[in-house]
Steps between C-alpha positions, in 0.01 A plus 500: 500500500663811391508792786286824433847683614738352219184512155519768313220541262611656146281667314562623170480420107485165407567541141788433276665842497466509868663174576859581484445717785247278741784209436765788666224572793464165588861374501590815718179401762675137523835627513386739804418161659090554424274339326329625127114473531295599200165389348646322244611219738176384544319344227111385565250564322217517718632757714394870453800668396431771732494250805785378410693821553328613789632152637867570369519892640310349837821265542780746447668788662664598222370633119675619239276726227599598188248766359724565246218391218341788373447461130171396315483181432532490088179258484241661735647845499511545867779464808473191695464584851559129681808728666351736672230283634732272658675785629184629672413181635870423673439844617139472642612145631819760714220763598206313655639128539593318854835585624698233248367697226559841635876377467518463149735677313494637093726597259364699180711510189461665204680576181614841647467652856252722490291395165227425745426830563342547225255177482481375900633823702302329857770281536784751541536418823617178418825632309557283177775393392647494115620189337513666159407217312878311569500141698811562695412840626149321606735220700663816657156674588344176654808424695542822681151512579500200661812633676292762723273201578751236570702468849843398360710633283464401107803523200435808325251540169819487279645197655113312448429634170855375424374149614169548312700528139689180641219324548285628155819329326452178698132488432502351184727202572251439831235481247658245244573314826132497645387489162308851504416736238727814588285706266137334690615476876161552722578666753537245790704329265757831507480546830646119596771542287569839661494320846749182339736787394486679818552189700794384280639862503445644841668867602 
C-alpha cells in the first residue's frame, strides 16, 4: 500500500508532444525517492473517470500541475481544460479536507513563469514555476521542489538531470530486454523501468 506522504499525483497532458516532458517529471519524482501517481495507471472501464481522480488526489500529498495547455484544440476549436480542473480539485481537497488533506502540497508549471496571468491569475499565490518546454530543466524544477518538502538533503537538479540523460540512453536497451515498445510504453510500464534503473544506479 503506497503512503499518502510519498504519491504524488501528476497532472498534466497526456499527449504525444507532451510526453517527453511527463517521462522527465516522473523519473525526477522517483529519483526524489517518491512515487509517480497519475490517472493513466489505472485502467477500468467501469469506473467514472472523475472518481477515479478524486481517489488518486484523495491518496496523495503531493501534485504536480502543468496548466501549460492553452491552445484550441485543432478539431473542436476550443482549449481543453482537464488541467485546471484537477488543479481546483487538489486545491479544494487542501482547503476544506480532514487534516491529511490540508497537508497536501502543489507545484504549478507552466511554459513560462508568469503566462498564467493572463488565463488563471487566482492562482498567483501559488507561484509557478517555468519548465520552458525542456525535459532536463523539468527534472531540475521537480527536484528542488521536492527539496523544500523533503527532510534530507538531495544531489542538486544538475547532478539528477545529469542522471536522467543517463538513464533516457539506457531506456531503450531495458526495453529490448523486457521486450517493450520504447515508442508505446504505458505509463506504469515507464515508471518500473525508472524504479529498475534507480535501484541498479542509486546516488
Amino acid at each position: 500500500m503506497l503512503r499518502y506522504g510519498e504519491s504524488v499525483f501528476i497532472n498534466c497532458p497526456f499527449d504525444a508532444p507532451y510526453r517527453a516532458l511527463l517521462d522527465a517529471i516522473v523519473f525526477a519524482v522517483h529519483d526524489c525517492g517518491l512515487v509517480a501517481r497519475s490517472a493513466l495507471e489505472i485502467q477500468d472501464t467501469g469506473e467514472v473517470r472523475l472518481h477515479k481522480i478524486l481517489g488518486l488526489i484523495r491518496r496523495c500529498k503531493f501534485g504536480i500541475h502543468d496548466i501549460s495547455r492553452t491552445e484550441l484544440d485543432p478539431k473542436t476549436h476550443l482549449p481543453r481544460f482537464n488541467m485546471p480542473l484537477e488543479l481546483g480539485l487538489f486545491l479544494g481537497a487542501k482547503a476544506f479536507g480532514d487534516r491529511s488533506q490540508r497537508r497536501k502540497v502543489c507545484l504549478v508549471l507552466d511554459r513560462h513563469r508568469y503566462r498564467y496571468t493572463k488565463f488563471c491569475s487566482d492562482i498567483a499565490g501559488q507561484d509557478p514555476a517555468a519548465h520552458s518546454n525542456r525535459p532536463l530543466r523539468a527534472v531540475i524544477v521537480v527536484r528542488n521542489w521536492l527539496q523544500t518538502h523533503s527532510r534530507y538533503l538531495m544531489p542538486g537538479g544538475k547532478a539528477m538531470a545529469e542522471r536522467y540523460r543517463l538513464f533516457t540512453r539506457a531506456l531503450p536497451a531495458m526495453c529490448t530486454e523486457a521486450k517493450l515498445d520504447p515508442k508505446g510504453l504505458i505509463f506504469v510500464d515507464y515508471s518500473a523501468l525508472v524504479v529498475a534503473w534507480l535501484k541498479e544506479n542509486p546516488w
